[in-house]
N, C-alpha and C positions, 0 to 999 in steps of 0.2 A: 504493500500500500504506500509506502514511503519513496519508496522506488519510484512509483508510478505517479505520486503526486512531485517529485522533483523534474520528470521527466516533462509534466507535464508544465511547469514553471519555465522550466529551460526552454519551451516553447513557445510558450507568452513572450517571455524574452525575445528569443530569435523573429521572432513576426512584428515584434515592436520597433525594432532595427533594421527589418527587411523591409516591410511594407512602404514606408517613407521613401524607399530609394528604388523600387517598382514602379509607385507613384510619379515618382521625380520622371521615371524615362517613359512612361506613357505617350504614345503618338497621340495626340487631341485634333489634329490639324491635317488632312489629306491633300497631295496636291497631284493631279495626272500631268503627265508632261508629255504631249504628242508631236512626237518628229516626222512631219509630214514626208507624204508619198511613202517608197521601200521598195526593195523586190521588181517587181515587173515596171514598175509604175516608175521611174527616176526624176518626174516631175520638171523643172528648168532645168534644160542641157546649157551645160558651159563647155568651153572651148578646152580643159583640162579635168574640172568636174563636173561632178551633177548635182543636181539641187538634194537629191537625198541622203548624200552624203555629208554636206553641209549641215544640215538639219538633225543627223542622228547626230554628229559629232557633236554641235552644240546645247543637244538637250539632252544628252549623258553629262557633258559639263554642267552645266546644271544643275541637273539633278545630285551632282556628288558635291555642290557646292552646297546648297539648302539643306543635305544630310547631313556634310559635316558642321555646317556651322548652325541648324536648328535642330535642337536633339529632343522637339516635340512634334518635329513632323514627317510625314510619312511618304515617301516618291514613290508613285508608281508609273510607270513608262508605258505608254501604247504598243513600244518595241524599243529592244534593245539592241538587235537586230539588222539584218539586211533585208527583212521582209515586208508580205504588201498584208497590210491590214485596211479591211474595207472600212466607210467614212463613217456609217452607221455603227461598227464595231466600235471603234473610237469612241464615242461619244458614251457609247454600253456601256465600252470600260471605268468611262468614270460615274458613271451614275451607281453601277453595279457595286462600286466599291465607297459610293456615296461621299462623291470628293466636296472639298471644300471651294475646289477652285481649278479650272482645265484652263494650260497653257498651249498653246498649237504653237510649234516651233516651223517658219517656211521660208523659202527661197525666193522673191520677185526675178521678176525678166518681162523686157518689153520686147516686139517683132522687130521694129523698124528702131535704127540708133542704137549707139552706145553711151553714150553722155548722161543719162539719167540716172541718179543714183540716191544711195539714203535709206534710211529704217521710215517706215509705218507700223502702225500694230492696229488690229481692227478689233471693232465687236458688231452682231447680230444686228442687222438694219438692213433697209432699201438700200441700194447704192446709190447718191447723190449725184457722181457723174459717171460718166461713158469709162474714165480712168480706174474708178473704184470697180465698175462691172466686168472691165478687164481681166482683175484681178481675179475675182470672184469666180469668174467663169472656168479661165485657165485651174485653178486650182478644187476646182468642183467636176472638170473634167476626171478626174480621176475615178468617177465611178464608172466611166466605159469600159472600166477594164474590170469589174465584178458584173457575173453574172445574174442574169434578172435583173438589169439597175431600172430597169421599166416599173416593174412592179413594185420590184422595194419602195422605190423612190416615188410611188405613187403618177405615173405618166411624168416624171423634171425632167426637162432637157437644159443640160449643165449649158449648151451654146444658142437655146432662144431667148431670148432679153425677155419674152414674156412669162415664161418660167417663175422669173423673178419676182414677180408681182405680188407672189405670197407672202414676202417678208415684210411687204409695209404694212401686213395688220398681225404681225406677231408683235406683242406684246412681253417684255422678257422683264420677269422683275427683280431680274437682277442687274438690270442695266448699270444703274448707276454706280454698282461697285467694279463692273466690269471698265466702264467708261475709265473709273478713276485708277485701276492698275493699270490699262491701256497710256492714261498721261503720264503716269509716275515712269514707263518703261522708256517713254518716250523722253521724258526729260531726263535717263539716266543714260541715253542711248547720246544726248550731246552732251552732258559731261561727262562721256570716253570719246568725244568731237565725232561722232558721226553725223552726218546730213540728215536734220530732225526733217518726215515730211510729215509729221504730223501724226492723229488718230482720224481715223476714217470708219465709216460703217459700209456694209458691202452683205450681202444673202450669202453667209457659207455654210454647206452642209451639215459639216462636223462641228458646227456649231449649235446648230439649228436642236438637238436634243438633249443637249446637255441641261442638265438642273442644276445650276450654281454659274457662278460669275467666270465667265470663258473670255479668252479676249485669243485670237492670229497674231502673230509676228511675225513681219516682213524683214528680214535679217538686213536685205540690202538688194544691190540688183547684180543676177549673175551675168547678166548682158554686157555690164560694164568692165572693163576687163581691166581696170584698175581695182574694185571692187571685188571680184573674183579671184584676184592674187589674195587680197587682202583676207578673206572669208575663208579659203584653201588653208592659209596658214593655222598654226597652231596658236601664234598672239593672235590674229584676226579673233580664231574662235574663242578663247579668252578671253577678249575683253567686250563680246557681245556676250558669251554664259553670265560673266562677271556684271555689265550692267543691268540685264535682267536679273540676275538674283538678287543684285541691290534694290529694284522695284519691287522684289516680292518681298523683303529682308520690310520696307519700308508698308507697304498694304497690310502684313501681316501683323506691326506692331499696332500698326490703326485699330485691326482686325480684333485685337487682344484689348485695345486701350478701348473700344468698345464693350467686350466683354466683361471690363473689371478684372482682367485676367492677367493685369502687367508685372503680379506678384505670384511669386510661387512657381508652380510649374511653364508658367508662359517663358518664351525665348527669347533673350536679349544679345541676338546676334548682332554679329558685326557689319558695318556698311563697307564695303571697300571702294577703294578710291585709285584705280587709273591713273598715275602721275609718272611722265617718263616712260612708257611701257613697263611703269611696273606698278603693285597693289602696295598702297601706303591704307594701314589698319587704320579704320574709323571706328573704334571699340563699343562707344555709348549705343543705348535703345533709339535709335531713330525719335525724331521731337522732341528730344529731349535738350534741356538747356548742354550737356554736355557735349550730345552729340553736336550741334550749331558749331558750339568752340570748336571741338575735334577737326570739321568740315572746314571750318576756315582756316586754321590754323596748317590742313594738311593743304587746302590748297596756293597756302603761304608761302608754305618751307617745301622745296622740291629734294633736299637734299639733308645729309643729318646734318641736324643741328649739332656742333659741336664749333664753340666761337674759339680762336687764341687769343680773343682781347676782351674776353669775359668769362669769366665761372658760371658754371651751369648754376650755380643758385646765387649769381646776382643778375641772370637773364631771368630767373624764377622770376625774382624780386620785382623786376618790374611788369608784370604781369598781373598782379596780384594786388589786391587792398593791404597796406600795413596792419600789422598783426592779425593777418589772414591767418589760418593754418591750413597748408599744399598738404596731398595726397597724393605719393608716387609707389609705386610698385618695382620694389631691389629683383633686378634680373640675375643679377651673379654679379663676381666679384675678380678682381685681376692684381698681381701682383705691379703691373705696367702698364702704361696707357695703351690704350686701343684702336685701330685704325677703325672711324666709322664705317667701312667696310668690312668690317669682320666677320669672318663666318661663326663665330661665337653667338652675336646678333641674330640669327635665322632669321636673316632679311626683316625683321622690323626698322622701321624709317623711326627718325626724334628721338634716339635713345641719347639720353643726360647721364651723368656721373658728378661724384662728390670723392674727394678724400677725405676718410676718416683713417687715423694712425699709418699713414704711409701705403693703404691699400687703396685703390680704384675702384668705387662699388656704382654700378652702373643700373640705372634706372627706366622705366618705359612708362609714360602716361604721366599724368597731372589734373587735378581738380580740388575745387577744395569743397567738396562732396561726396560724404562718407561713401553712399551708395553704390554712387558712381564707379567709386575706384573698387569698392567687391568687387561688382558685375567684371569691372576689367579686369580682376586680377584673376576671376576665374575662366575668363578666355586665354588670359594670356597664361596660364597655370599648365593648358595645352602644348604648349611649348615650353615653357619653364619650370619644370614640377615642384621647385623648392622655391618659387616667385613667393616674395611676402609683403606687406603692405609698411611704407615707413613717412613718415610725417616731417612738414619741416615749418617753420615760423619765420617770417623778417629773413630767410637765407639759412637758418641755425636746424639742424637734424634737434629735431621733438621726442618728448614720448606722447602719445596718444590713447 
C-alpha cells in the first residue's frame, strides 16, 4: 500500500512538471503553404527554369523558416515534392486539416516583353483589369490537365472571361484578414527592395474553397530575365521565403494580440531584416515598442557596431534617459578583443562588449524593458545556451 501510494505521488509529481512543457509546445496555429503547379503541370516556363521549381523551393523555405522560429505553429505543404496536385485538392488540404491560414506560393510571366517585373500577392475577387484576368486565367489553366475538370469545376472555362463572373458575388469573410497579410507581404517584399506592384484581387480556383484567410503570391516575373536569374538563385529564394515569413511573423502577432494570446504559449518570433544580403535579427514581438527601436536601429547600422573612438557603454549612454537601467544579454566571453567578424558571433549583426577584470565579455540586444530582453534572451538562448541577462546604469554593469 505504501508502495503504491508513493508510486503514485511520484506521478502527480512527474505530470506536474510534464504537462506545462506539453503545453508550452502545443501547435494552436495551422498554416498550409501551397507551391503552385508540380509534376506534369511546370506552370511559367523560363529560359533556365520553370515556374514550379521556383515555387517548391520557396515554400519549403518557408515553411522551415515559421517552424523554426514559431514553435506554436504547424506547416503543412500541399507538396513537398515534384508532383501535380489538383487545385480543388489544394484547397481540401487545408480545410481538411482546418488551417488557420492558406498561402499559395506562384511564379508571374507575361506573353509579349521582358521589362515587367515585381511581387503582387492576391486574394478572392473579380479581377478589376484585363492584367489581373491574365493572371488568373494562366494560373487557373492548370486544371486542363486533371481529369473531368468539366464537371468538377462545375462547366469553368479557366480561358473565357465569362467564367469569371462568379467571383463578383462571392462573398468571402474572410477578406479582410486576407487583404491585410496580402499588404503586410507586400510591404515586406520592398523592404528586401523588390518592385512593390501592389495587392490585386483576380477569380482563383485554389482559392475559391478554402475557409480561412488565403491570399496568391506573385514571387516576380519569370519573363524577365533579370528577375529569373534572381528567383533561380538560392539568395533570390531567400530573401522572398524571408520577406514573406516576416508578413506572417507580423499577421500572426496581430492574430495573437487579438486573441489575448501574446502571453504564455503565443510566439514571439523574430522579424528578420535583409541588410546587405544578409539577415540582421529583429528579436522583439512585432508592434511592439521594442521591436520599432530594433527596426530602426537595424536599419541604421549596416554593419557591427563596434566604435574605436567610443566604448560600447558610452554609445549605450547616449541612447538612453540618465539613470535608465539597459538590459543586454552576455553572449560569451574572450580573453582578446574580437574581430566583428567573428565566427564566435554566429552571424548576429550589433554585438557590444564591456571589460570587466581584463576579460572581453560581449553582448547582443538592448532595452530597458525587462520583458523584452527575456523574450530575447530566449531566442537568442538558441544559439547561445549559456546566454544570461546582465544590467547596466549611466555606462556602470548593475545588479538587477
Amino acid at each position: 500500500m505504501a508502495k503504491s501510494t508513493f508510486l503514485y505521488i511520484n506521478l502527480v509529481i512527474a505530470l506536474f512538471f510534464v504537462l506545462p512543457v506539453l503545453q508550452a509546445k502545443e501547435k494552436t496555429f495551422t498554416v498550409v503553404i501551397d507551391a503552385g503547379h508540380g509534376g506534369k503541370d511546370p506552370g511559367a516556363r523560363g529560359t533556365v527554369i520553370n515556374e514550379k521549381a521556383i515555387n517548391l523551393a520557396v515554400a519549403l523555405k518557408l515553411g522551415s523558416l515559421i517552424s523554426e522560429k514559431h514553435s506554436d505553429v504547424k506547416v503543412i505543404y500541399t507538396r513537398k515534392t515534384d508532383v501535380f496536385i489538383e487545385l480543388d485538392e489544394r484547397a481540401n488540404i487545408a480545410n481538411r486539416n482546418k488551417a488557420d491560414l492558406f498561402i499559395s506560393i506562384h511564379t508571374n510571366a507575361v506573353k509579349r516583353g521582358s521589362s515587367v517585373s515585381g511581387t503582387e500577392t492576391y486574394t478572392l475577387g473579380l479581377a478589376r483589369s484585363d492584367e489581373n484576368l491574365e493572371v488568373a486565367m494562366r494560373e487557373n489553366s492548370a486544371i486542363l490537365l486533371e481529369d473531368n475538370y468539366l464537371q468538377k469545376y462545375e462547366g469553368f472555362d479557366p480561358k473565357s472571361s465569362e467564367s469569371y463572373i462568379i467571383f463578383e458575388f462571392m462573398q468571402n469573410k474572410h477578406m479582410e484578414q486576407s487583404i491585410s497579410l496580402a499588404s503586410e507581404v507586400q510591404k515586406c517584399f520592398t523592404s528586401a527592395k523588390r518592385n512593390n506592384r501592389g495587392v490585386r484581387q483576380a477569380g482563383f480556383l485554389v482559392l475559391r474553397k478554402t475557409s480561412m484567410p488565403s491570399i496568391l503570391v506573385e514571387l516576380g516575373y519569370i519573363s524577365n530575365p533579370a528577375e529569373e536569374r534572381f528567383m533561380k538563385t538560392k539568395d533570390g529564394q531567400d530573401k522572398l521565403a524571408t520577406a514573406i515569413y516576416n508578413a506572417f511573423t507580423k499577421y500572426k502577432w496581430e492574430y495573437d494580440r487579438k486573441r489575448g494570446a501574446l502571453s504564455g504559449n503565443a510566439s514571439a518570433a523574430p522579424v528578420l531584416q535583409v541588410v546587405d544580403d544578409q539577415e540582421s535579427v529583429v528579436t522583439a514581438p512585432p508592434g511592439s515598442e521594442e521591436y520599432i527601436r530594433q527596426k530602426n536601429k537595424a536599419e541604421e547600422v549596416k554593419t557591427v557596431r563596434q566604435s574605436k573612438s567610443a566604448t560600447p557603454e558610452a554609445q549605450m549612454a547616449t541612447q538612453v534617459k540618465k539613470g535608465q537601467t539597459v538590459y543586454k544579454i552576455q553572449i560569451l566571453t574572450s580573453d582578446k578583443k574580437l574581430s566583428p567578424n567573428s565566427k564566435l558571433f554566429k552571424g548576429y549583426k550589433n554585438v557590444d562588449y564591456f571589460v570587466e577584470k581584463g576579460i572581453y565579455k560581449y553582448t547582443y540586444g538592448e532595452t530597458t524593458n525587462f520583458d523584452s530582453i527575456r523574450k530575447m534572451r530566449r531566442q537568442v538562448a538558441k544559439d547561445f545556451k549559456d546566454a544570461f541577462i546582465v544590467a547596466f546604469k549611466d555606462g556602470k554593469k548593475v545588479k538587477y
